[in-house]
N, C-alpha and C positions, 0 to 999 in steps of 0.2 A: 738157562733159567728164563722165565716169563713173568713178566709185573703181570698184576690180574688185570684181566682183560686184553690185552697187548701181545700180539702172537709175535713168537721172534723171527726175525729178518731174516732168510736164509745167506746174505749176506756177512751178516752179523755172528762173529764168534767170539764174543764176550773178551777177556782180554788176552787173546791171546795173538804171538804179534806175526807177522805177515812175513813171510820166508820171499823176499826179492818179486820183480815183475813177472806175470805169468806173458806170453808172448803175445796176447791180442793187444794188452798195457803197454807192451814197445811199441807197436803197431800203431797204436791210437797214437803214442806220442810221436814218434817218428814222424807221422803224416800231420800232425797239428804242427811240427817245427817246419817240414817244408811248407805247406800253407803261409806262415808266419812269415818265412824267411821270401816265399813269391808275392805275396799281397801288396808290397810299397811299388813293386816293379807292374802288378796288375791294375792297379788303382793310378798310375800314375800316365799322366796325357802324352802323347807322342811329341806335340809339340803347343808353344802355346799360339793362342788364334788371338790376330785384333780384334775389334769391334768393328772392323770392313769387313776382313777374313768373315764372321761368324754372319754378317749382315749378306756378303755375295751367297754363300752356301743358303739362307735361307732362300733367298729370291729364286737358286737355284733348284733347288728342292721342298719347294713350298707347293703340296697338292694341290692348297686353294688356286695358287697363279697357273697352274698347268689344268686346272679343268676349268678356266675360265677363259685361257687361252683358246682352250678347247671350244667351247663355247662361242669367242669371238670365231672363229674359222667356220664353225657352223652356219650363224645368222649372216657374216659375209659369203657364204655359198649360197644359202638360199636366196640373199638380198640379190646373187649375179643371176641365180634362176629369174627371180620373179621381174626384173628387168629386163631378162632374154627373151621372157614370154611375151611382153608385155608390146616389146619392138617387133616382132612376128606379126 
C-alpha cells in the first residue's frame, strides 16, 4: 500500500514480521562487536609520559629546533669561509 504521494520503501513490507538475520546482518554485527570489544585496547596509551617525558620528546623532535639547527651549522660554515678568505 502507498499513502498518496509517498512511494513505498523497497525495504518496507508493511507488517509483516521478519524471519531471523539474513547473513550480511551477522556480518555487520559480528564486526561492530569486535570493533567494540578492540577500541578500549586501541584508544588506550602504551604508557603514561610526565610533563619531562613529553617536554624531552619535543625538543627532540621539534622540526622548528632541527632546521634551525640547521641553520646555525650553515652561517657557522660560511662565518669559517669568510674568515679563511679574509686571512689568505
Amino acid at each position: 500500500m502507498e499513502a498518496k504521494g509517498c512511494p513505498e520503501l523497497p525495504f518496507h513490507q508493511g507488517n509483516q514480521k521478519k524471519q531471523g538475520m539474513n547473513d550480511e546482518e551477522k556480518l555487520l554485527i559480528t564486526l561492530i562487536l569486535l570493533l567494540l570489544n578492540r577500541s578500549p585496547r586501541l584508544l588506550a596509551q602504551p604508557q603514561i609520559y610526565s610533563l619531562n617525558d613529553c617536554i624531552d620528546y619535543a625538543w627532540e623532535n621539534s622540526t622548528n629546533l632541527q632546521r634551525f639547527e640547521n641553520l646555525v651549522c650553515s652561517k657557522e660554515s660560511i662565518l669559517e669561509q669568510s674568515t679563511a678568505d679574509i686571512h689568505q
